[in-house]
C-alpha positions in Angstrom: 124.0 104.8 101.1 123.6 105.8 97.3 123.7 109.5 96.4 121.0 109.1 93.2 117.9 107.4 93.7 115.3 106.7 91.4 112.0 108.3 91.3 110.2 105.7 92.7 112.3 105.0 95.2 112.6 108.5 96.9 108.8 108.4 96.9 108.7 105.3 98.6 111.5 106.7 101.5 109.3 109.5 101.6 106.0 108.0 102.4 107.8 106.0 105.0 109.4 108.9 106.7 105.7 111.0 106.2 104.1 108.3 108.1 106.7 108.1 110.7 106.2 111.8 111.4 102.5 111.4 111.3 100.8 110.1 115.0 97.7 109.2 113.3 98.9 107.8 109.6 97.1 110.9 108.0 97.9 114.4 106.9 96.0 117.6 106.6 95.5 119.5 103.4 97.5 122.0 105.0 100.1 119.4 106.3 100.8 118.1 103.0 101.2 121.7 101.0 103.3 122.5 103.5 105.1 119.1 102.6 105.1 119.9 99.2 106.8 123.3 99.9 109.4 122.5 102.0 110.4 119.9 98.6 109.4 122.9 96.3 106.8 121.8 94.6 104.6 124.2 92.9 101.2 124.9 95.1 99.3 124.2 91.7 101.1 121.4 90.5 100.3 119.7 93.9 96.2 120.8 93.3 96.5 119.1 89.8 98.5 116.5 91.3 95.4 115.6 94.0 92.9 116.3 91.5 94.6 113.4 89.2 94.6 111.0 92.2 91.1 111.9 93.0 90.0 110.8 89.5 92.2 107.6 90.2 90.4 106.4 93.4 87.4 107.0 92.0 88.1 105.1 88.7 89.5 102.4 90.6 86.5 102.0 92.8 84.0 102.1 89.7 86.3 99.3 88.1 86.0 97.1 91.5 82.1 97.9 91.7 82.1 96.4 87.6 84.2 93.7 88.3 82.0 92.7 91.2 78.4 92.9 89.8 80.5 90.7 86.3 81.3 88.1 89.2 78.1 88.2 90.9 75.8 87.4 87.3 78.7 85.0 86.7 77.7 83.2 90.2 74.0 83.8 89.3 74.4 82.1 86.1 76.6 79.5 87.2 73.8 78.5 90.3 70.9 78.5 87.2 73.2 75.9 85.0 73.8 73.4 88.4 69.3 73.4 89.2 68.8 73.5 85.7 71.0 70.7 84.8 70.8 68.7 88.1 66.8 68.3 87.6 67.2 67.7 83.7 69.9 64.7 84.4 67.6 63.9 87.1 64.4 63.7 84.9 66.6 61.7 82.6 67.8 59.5 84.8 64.1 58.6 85.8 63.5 58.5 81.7 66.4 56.2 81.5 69.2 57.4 79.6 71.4 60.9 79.4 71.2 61.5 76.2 69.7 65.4 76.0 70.4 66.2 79.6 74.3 65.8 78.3 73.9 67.7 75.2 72.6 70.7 77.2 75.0 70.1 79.7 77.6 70.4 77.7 76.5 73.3 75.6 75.7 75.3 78.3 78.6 74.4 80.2 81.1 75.7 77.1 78.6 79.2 77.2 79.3 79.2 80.9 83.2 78.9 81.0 83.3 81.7 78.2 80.8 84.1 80.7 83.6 82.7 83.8 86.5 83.3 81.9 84.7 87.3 80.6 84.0 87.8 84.4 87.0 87.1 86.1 89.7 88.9 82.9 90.1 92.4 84.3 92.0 93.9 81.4 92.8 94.6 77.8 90.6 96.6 75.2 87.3 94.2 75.3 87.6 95.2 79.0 87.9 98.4 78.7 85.0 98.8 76.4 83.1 97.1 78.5 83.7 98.5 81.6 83.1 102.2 79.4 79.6 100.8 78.3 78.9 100.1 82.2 80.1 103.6 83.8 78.4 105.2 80.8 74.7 103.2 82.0 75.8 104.0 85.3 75.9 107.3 84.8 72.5 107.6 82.5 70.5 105.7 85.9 71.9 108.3 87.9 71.0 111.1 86.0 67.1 109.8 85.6 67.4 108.9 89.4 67.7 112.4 90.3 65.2 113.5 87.4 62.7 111.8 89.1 63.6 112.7 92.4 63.5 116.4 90.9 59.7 115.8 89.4 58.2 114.1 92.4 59.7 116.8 94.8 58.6 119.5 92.4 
């Protein structure tokens, strides 16, 4: 057995041997100060500590609800370009040639794989901006949510 371990890896032992001690997989607020204690660890470091996490989890769970609606006008779009293009081929077909039922086809197609390839990248600064844009209008909806729920319970 080593003497030194890293960081990361006494966490890791740790949250192994915390679950093993734990019936139900979960731990009380009080449970886990007392935790943090027993490896002294400053009662407000661990507040800041939870607080930090807290804004974590709920970061991560806005970026997941952003990545999903992305995917979901992706899917929307995608569905538009096959009926779209499907009856224009079709109409073209009955016309006899392909000629601008390809050209659309293929223009829309290259618009589409750059809205598939935006949808589905889930980092780096564009990203990030947009995901900032989103939570912002998120947050602006919300607040003129409960406005009106304010003025028509008023």
């Amino acid at each position: 057995m080593a003497d030194l371990y890293a960081s990361e890896d006494a966490q890791q032992i740790l949250q192994i041997a915390i679950a093993k001690e734990t019936e139900s997989g979960e731990l009380t607020r009080l449970q886990l100060a007392e935790i943090a204690s027993e490896l002294n660890i400053a009662p407000e470091t661990l507040w800041t500590a939870e607080r930090e996490w807290i804004a974590l989890k709920s970061e991560s769970t806005q970026q997941m609800l952003f990545n999903q609606e992305r995917r979901q006008k992706f899917q929307h779009h995608l569905i538009r370009y096959g009926i779209f293009n499907g009856f224009l081929l079709l109409l073209n077909l009955l016309a006899g040639g392909y000629g601008i039922a390809a050209f659309v086809a293929l223009t829309w197609g290259i618009v589409l794989a750059l809205h598939g390839w935006k949808a589905y990248q889930s980092s780096g600064f564009k990203y990030q901006k947009d995901f900032e844009n989103w939570r912002r209008r998120q947050q602006v909806k919300q607040s003129m949510s409960n406005l009106f729920s304010r003025l028509l319970n008023a």
